[in-house]
VEXLORO-813688 format. One record per residue (C-alpha): x, y, z. Coordinates in steps of 0.1 Angstrom, whole numbers, padded with zeros to 4 digits, always signed. Layout:
% VEXLORO-813688
XYZ;...
This chain:
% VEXLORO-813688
+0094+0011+0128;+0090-0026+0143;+0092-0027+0180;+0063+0005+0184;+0033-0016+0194;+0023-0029+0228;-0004-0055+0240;-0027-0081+0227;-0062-0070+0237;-0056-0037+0239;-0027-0020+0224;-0009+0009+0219;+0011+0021+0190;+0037+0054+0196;+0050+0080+0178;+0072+0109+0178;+0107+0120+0188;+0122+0138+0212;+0126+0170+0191;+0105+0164+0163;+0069+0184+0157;+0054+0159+0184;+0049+0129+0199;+0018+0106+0204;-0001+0074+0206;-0028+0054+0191;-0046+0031+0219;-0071+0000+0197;-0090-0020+0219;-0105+0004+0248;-0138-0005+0258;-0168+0017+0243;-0191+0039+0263;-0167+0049+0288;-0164+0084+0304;-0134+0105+0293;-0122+0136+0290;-0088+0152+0281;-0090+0164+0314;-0085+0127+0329;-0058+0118+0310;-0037+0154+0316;-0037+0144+0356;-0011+0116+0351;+0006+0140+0320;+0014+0167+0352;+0028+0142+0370;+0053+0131+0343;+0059+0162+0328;+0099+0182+0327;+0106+0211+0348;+0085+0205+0380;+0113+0207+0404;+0150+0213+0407;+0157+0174+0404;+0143+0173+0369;+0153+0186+0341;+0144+0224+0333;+0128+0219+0300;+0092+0236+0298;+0072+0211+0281;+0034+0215+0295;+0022+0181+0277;-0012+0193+0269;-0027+0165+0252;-0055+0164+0223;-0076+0137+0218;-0079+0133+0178;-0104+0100+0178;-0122+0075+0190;-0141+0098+0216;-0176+0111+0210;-0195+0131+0231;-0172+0126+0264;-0175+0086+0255;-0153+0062+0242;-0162+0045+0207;-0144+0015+0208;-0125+0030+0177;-0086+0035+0176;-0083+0068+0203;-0057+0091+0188;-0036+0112+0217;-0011+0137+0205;+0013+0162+0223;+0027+0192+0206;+0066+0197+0217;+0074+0231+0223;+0103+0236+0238;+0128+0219+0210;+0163+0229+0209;+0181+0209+0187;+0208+0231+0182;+0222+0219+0215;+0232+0188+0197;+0251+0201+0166;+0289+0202+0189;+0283+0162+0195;+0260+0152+0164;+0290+0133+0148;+0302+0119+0186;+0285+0083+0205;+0272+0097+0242;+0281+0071+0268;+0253+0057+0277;+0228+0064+0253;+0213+0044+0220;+0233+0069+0196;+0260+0042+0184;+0234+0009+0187;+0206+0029+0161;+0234+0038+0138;+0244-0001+0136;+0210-0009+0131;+0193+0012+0110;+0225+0033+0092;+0211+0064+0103;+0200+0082+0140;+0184+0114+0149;+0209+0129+0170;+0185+0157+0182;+0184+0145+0217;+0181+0107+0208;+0153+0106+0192;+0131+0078+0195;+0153+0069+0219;+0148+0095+0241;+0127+0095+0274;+0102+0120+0260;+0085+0090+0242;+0072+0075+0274;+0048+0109+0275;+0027+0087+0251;+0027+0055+0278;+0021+0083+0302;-0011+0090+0274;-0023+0055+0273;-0018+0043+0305;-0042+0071+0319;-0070+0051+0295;-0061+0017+0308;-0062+0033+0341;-0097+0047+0334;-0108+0009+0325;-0089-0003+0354;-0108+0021+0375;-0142+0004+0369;-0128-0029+0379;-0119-0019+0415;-0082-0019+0405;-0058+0005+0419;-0017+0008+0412;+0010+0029+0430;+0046+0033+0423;+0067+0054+0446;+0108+0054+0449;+0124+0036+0475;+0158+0044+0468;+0179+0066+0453;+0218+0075+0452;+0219+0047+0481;+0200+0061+0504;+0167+0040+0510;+0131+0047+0525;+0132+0035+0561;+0093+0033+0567;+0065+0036+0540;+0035+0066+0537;+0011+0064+0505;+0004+0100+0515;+0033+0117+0511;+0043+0104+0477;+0032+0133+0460;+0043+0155+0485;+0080+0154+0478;+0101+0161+0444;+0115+0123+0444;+0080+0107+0449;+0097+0089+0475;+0073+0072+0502;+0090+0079+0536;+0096+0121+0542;+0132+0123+0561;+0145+0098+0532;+0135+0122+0500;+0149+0152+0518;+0184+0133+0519;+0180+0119+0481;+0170+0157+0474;+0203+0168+0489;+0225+0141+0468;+0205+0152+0434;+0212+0185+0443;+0249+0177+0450;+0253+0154+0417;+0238+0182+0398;+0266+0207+0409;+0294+0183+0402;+0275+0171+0367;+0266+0137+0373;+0240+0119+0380;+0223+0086+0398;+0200+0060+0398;+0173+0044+0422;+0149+0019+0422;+0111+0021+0425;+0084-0002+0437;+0052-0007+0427;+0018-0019+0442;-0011-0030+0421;-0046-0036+0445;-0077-0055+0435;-0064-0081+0406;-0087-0106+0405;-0068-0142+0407;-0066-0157+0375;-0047-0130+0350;-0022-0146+0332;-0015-0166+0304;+0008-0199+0305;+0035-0208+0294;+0052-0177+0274;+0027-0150+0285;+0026-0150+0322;+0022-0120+0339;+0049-0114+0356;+0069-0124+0323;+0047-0095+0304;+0049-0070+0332;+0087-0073+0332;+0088-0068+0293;+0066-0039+0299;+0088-0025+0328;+0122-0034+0307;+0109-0016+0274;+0113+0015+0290;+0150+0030+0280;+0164+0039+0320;+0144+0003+0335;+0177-0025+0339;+0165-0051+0362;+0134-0059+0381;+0121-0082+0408;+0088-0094+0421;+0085-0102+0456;+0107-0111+0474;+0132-0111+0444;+0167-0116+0447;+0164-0129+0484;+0149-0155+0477;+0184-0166+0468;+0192-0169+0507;+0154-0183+0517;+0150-0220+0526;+0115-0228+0509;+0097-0230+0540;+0104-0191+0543;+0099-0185+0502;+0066-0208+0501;+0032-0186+0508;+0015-0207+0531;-0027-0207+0529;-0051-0206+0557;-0090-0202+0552;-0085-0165+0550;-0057-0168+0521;-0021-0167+0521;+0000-0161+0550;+0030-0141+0535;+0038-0127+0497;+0073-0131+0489;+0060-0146+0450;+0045-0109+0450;+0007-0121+0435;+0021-0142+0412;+0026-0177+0410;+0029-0197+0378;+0027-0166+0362;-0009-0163+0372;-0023-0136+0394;-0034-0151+0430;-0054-0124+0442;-0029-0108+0466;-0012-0072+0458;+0013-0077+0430;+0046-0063+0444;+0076-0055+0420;+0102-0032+0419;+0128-0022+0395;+0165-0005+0389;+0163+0026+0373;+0199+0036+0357;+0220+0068+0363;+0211+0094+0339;+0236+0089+0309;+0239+0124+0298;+0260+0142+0324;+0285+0169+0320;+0316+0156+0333;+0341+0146+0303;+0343+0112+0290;+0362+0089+0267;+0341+0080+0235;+0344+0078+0195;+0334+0097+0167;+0313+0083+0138;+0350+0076+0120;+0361+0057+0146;+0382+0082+0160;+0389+0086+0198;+0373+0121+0213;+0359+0137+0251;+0328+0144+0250;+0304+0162+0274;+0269+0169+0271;+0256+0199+0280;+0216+0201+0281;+0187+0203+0304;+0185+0165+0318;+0176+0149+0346;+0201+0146+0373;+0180+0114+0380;+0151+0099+0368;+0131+0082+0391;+0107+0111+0402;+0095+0112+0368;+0099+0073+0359;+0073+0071+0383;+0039+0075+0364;+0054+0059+0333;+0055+0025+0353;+0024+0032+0365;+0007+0036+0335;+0029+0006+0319;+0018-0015+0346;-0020-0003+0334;-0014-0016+0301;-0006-0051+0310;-0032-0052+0336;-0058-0044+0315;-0050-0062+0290;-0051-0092+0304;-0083-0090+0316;-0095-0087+0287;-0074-0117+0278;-0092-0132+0303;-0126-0125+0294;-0121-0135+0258;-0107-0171+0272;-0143-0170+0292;-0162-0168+0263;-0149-0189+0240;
């Protein structure tokens, strides 16, 4: 299947579908004689993992990864590293009422056009559960991050329309929404809680920090980084718009407000977001990006079958009522990958 690979320098390749045997991933390119352990890589699987609170979804999937290759003796061996997850908590006989109906909102009607044929068993490919293998390989590319001083944080900042009023790194994992101000993720609890009764759903936006880049990273014209981090960000299925910076108000900013001045010490302000010219500058690389309502709710809606013909439709499952609690690590580890790679983009260039 075209369109499974990620990254020049070091790549990842994933497999699997949502309620097939299992899903996985195949990361080329990691460094050899680095320290790791499946234990490592399971930290950042808990975090993504279904059925951790009442605002995700109540399928038990524990995500206990195995490492198949490219370790050897608790070190990596610069050979392809296999990482595979068993699923085991399939039920794809919740699909067989809608198997012949298009879900609002889903890839159900677009992979039928294109390939003439879909795995309706809770979408597949398609579905969210591949992003457990990002999840996989971004704990790698975090490990190798790691060693370079680099650090990256996501956290939500808004969700159902109610935003984060002030910002605490230490209470991200502290709340169900991963949300980084306290008094705002008990009120985005609340309206998950009340969407979930009334069977919809709701979307939110996260932001991400990434600490310690060196200036440099990025490769003009076509590959610049904020251009690969926001194919990174927009390959994942619920991700429908991202900014850097200050974003979209720099529509409103005169470019004595937008420009980052420089003193001796640096720059004065960050609204490019530690990128300019597509080139990292050595200041924290800000983005943030809209994550989508949940498409599979319960209410009834208008849609077609695979004849054409017009039917309701509800689907009943175990979904997210919203996804940004769990989005979170797979930005993070997406965010890994690009990083990563490009200094190793960069260190080729060097040594030419």
């Amino acid at each position: 299947m075209a369109g499974s690979t990620f990254g020049e320098r070091l790549k990842m390749t994933t497999f699997g579908e949502s309620h097939g045997e299992a899903v996985g991933v195949i990361v080329e390119g990691v460094t050899p004689g680095v320290e790791l352990d499946e234990a490592y890589i399971q930290i950042q699987m808990d975090r993504r993992r279904p059925g951790q609170s009442s605002v995700t979804t109540p399928r038990k999937e524990y995500d206990k990864i195995r490492i198949l290759s490219g370790l050897f003796e608790g070190r990596t061996t610069g050979t392809p590293l296999c990482i595979m997850l068993n699923n085991t908590d399939m039920r794809p006989s919740a699909y067989d009422d809608i198997q012949n109906m298009y879900r609002p909102g889903h890839a159900d009607l677009t992979y039928e056009k294109k390939y003439g044929i879909r795995d309706f068993r809770g979408s597949g490919r398609a579905s969210g559960r591949e992003t457990t293998a990002r999840v996989a390989a971004g704990a790698v590319a975090r490990k190798l991050l790691d060693r370079r001083g680099v650090s990256i944080l996501a956290y939500t900042t808004e969700i159902g329309g109610i935003k984060c009023e002030n910002f605490d790194a230490d209470v991200i994992e502290r709340n169900a929404v991963r949300a980084c101000d306290t008094a705002a993720a008990s009120r985005m609890i609340e309206k998950i809680e009340q969407l979930t009764e009334e069977g919809d759903s709701c979307g939110g936006i996260v932001e991400c920090r990434i600490r310690g880049v060196a200036p440099g990273l990025g490769e003009p014209v076509f590959d610049k980084l904020d251009a690969e981090l926001a194919r990174a960000m927009l390959s994942v299925g619920a991700i429908k718009g991202i900014e850097f910076g200050a974003g979209f108000q720099a529509a409103a900013m005169r470019g004595s407000e937008h420009n980052d001045q420089m003193d001796t010490d640096g720059f004065l302000t960050n609204h490019a977001g530690g990128i300019i010219g597509g080139i990292s500058t050595g200041a924290d690389i800000v983005f943030r990006v809209v994550v989508k309502p949940t498409s599979s709710i319960s209410l009834p809606q208008r849609t077609i079958d695979v004849n054409g013909n017009e039917r309701e439709i509800k689907t009943i499952g175990r979904h997210d009522p919203c996804i940004c609690p769990r989005v979170v690590p797979v930005i993070e580890a997406m965010a890994c990958m690009v990083i990563e790679d490009h200094y190793k983009r960069q260190a080729a260039l060097l040594n030419e």
